[in-house]
C-alpha positions in Angstrom: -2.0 4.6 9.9 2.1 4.0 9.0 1.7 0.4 9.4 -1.2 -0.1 7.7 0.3 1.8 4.8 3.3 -0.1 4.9 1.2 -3.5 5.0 -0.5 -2.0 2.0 2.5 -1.2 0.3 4.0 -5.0 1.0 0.8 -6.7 0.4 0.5 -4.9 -3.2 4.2 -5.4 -3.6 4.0 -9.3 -3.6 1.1 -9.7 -5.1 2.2 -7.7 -8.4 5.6 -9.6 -8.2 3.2 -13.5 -7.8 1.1 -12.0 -10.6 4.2 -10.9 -12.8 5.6 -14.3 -12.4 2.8 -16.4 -13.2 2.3 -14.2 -16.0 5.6 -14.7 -17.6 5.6 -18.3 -16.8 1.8 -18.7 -18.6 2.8 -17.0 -21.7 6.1 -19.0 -21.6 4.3 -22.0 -21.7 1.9 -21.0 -24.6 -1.3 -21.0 -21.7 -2.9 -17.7 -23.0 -6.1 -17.5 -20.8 -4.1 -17.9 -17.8 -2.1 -15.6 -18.8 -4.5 -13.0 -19.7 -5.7 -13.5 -16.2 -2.6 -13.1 -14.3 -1.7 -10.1 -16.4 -5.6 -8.8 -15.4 -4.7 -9.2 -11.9 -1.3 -7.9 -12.5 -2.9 -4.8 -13.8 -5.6 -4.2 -10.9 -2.7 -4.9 -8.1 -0.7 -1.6 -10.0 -3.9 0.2 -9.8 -4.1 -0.8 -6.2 -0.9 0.9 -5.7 -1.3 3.3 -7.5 -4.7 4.4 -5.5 -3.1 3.9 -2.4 0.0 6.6 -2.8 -2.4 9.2 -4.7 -4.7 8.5 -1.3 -1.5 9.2 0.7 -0.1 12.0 -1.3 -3.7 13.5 -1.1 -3.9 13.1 2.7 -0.1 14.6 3.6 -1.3 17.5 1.4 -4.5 18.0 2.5 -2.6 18.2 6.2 -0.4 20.5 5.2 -3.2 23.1 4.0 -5.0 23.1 7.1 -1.8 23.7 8.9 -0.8 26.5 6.3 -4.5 28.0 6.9 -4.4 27.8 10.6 -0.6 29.2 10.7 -2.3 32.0 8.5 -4.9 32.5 10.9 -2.8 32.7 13.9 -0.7 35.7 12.1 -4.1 37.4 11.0 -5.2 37.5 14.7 -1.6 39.0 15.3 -2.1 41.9 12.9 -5.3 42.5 14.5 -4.3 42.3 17.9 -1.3 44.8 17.2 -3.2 47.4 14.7 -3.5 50.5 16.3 -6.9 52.4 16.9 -8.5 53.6 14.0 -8.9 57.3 14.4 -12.6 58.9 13.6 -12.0 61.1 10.5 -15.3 62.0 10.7 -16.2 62.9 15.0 -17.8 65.9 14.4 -20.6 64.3 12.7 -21.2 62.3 15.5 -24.3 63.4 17.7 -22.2 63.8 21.2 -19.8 66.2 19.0 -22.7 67.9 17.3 -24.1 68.9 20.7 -21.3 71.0 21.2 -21.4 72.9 18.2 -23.5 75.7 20.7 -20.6 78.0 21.7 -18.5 80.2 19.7 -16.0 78.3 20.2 -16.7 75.7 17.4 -18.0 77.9 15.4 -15.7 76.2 12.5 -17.8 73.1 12.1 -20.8 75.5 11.2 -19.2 75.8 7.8 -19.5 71.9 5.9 -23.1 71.5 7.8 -24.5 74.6 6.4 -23.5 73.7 2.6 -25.5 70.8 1.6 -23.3 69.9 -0.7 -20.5 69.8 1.4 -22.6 67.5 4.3 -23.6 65.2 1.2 -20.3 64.7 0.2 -19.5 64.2 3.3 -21.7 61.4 3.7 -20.8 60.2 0.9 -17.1 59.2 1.7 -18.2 58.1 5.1 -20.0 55.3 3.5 -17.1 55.0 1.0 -14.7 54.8 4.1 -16.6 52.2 5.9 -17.4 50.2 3.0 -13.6 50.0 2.1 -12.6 49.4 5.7 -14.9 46.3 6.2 -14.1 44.7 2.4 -10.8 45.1 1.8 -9.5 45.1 4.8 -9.7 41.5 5.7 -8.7 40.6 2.3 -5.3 42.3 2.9 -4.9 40.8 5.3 -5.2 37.6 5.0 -2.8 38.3 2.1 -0.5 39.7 4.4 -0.5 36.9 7.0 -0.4 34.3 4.1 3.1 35.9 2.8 4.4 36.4 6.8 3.5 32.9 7.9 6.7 31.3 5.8 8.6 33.7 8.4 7.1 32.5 11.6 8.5 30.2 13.8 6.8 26.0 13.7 4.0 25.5 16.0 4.6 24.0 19.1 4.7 20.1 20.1 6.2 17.0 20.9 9.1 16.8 18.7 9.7 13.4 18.6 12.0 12.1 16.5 13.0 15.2 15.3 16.6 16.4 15.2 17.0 19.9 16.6 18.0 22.5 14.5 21.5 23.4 16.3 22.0 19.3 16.2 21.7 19.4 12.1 24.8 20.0 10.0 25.0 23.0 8.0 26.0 20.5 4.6 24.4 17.2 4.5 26.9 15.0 4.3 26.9 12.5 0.9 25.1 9.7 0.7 27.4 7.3 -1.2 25.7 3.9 0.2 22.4 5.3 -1.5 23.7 6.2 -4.5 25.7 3.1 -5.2 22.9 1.1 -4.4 21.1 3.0 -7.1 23.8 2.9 -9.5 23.7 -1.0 -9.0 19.8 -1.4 -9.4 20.2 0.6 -12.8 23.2 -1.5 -13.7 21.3 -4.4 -12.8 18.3 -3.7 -14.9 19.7 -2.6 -17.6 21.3 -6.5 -17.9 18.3 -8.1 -16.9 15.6 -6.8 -19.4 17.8 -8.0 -22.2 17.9 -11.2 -20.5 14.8 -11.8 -19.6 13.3 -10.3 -23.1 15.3 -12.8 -25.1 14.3 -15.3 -22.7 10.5 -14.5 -23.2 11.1 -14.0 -26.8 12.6 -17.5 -27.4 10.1 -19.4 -25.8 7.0 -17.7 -27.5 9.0 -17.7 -31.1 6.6 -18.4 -33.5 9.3 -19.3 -36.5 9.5 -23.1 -37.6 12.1 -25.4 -36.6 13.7 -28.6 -38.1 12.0 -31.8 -37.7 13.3 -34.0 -35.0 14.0 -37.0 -36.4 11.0 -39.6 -35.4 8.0 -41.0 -36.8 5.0 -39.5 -34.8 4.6 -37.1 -31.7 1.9 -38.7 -29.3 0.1 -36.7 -26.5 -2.2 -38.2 -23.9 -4.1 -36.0 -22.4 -7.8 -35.8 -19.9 -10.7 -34.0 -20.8 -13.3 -33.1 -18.1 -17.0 -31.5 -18.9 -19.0 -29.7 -16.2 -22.0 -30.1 -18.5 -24.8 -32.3 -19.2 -24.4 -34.2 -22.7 -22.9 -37.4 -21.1 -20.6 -39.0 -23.3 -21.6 -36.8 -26.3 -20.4 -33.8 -24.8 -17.2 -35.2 -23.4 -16.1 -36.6 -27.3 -17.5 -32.8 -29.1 -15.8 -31.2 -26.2 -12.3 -33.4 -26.9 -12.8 -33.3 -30.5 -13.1 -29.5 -30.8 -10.0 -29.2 -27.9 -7.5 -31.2 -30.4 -8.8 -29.7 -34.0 -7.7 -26.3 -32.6 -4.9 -27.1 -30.4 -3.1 -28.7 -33.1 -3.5 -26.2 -35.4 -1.9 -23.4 -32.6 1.2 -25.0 -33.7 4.0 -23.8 -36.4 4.8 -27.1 -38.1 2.3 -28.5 -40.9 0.4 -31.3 -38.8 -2.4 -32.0 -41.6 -2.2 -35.7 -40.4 -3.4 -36.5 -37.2 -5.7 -38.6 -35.0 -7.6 -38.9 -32.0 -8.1 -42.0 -30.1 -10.6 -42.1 -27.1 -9.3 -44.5 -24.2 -11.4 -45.0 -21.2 -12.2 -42.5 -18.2 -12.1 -39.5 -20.5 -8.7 -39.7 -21.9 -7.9 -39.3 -25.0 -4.5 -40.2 -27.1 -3.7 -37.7 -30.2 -1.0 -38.8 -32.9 0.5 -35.9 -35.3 3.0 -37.2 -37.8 4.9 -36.3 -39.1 6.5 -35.6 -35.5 6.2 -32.2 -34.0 9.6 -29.5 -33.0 10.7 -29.5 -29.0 9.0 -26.1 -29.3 6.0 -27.0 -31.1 5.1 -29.7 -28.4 5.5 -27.4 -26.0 2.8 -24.8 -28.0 0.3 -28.1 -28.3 0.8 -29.1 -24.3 0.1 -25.3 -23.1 -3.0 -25.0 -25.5 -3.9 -27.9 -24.4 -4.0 -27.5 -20.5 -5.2 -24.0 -21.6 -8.3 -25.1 -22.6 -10.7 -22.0 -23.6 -13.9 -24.0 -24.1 -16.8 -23.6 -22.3 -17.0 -25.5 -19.2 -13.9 -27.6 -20.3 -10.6 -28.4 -18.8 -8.1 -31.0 -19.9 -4.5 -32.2 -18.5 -1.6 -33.7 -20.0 -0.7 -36.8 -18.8 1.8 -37.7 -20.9 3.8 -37.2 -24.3 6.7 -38.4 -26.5 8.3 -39.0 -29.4 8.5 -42.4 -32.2 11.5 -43.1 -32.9 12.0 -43.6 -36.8 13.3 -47.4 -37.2 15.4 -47.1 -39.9 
């Protein structure tokens, strides 16, 4: 059961780092579906995790209770075993004591049987004292055994890997590897979430940038349609893929075109030329594509040179 918690716990472990990644590497590259999905699986790996140590929390505890109950047990069947007889506080009512009521003897018992009241009272608390014995006594106990089971001694069992009390020092002795080591993981994160949150923060800036200095960006790129439509489909389908891919971008782009080549790639021209950034934002949208049944890939892009 260890080792399969431990795979668990490795298996989740990976996956939520692989998901993380990709994640940060989608949204880095301006893919947003892909990264929605990473960041989806991201979310049900921690929720796998998370299910998996409430499940093991759950379990130890649930262990523990039935040990505590049975340890409670165990003392409650003590108590019992070593409570005294309970005396009769009421023998002369029973019928091999009333027989002997005949001689002068016992002439003292004749006085609570002849007053009714005193018989019915009698009676009375009988049924009071029986009643009291059989309801509150196991309660009280059970108490009782409940508060003197911290005192008893553990059960008894293999003891593997367990160090014997006499074996133990009285003071634990300092763990300065562990808390180092913890003192260097906070240290450690405390640089690299600045780092990595500028990092992130710098490559999905939205600000504009200055123009580069050439005529025209130019982005070749393949569409592909699982749909019927034919070549109808594939053009709408490229068409609608570059109208909002090149407006995902920062820079004003209001003249572009789209030129259809052969085996379902396409050439798009934006001029003037686009920011290093803003060609990255039109490459990841593109690759990224969110239409229905559509998927395109970038086969190339660059930059014309001004001539003057």
């Amino acid at each position: 059961m260890k080792s399969l918690r431990i795979v668990g716990y490795v298996f989740g472990g990976l996956s939520a780092v692989y998901a993380g990644y990709y994640m940060v590497l989608y949204l880095t590259r301006w893919e947003w579906q892909r990264a929605m999905m990473s960041g989806v699986l991201l979310l049900v790996v921690e929720v796998f995790l998370a299910t998996v140590v409430l499940l093991t929390r759950f379990s130890r505890l649930e262990q523990r209770m039935e040990q505590s109950d049975a340890r409670v047990e165990e003392v409650r069947q003590r108590l019992q075993q070593s409570r005294a007889p309970h005396p009769n506080r009421f023998r002369w009512m029973n019928s091999t004591q009333m027989q002997e009521l005949d001689g002068t003897q016992h002439t003292f018992v004749f006085v609570p049987v002849l007053m009714a009241a005193g018989a019915a009272l009698s009676g009375i608390a009988m049924v009071i004292q029986k009643l009291a014995g059989a309801t509150a006594r196991p309660g009280a106990e059970r108490r009782l055994a409940g508060r003197l089971a911290a005192l008893t001694a553990p059960p008894l069992g293999p003891r593997a890997g367990r160090t014997p009390l006499e074996s133990s020092q009285a003071v634990p002795p300092a763990r300065t590897r562990r808390t180092l080591l913890g003192v260097g993981a906070a240290v450690a994160g405390l640089i690299l979430v600045p780092v990595l949150w500028t990092a992130l923060a710098d490559a999905t800036q939205t600000r504009a940038q200055d123009t580069p200095d050439a005529e025209s960006t130019t982005m070749v790129f393949r569409v592909e349609v699982k749909a019927d439509g034919g070549d109808t489909a594939l053009q709408l389908a490229a068409q609608d893929l570059w109208e909002t891919c090149r407006r995902s971008t920062a820079a004003q782009n209001d003249n572009t075109t789209l030129s259809r080549m052969k085996d379902g790639v396409y050439t798009g021209v934006i001029r003037p030329a686009l920011p290093e950034h803003d060609v990255m934002r039109l490459r990841g949208c593109i690759e990224d594509a969110s239409t229905n049944r559509t998927s395109a890939a970038v086969l190339g892009e660059g930059q014309a040179q001004s001539r003057h």
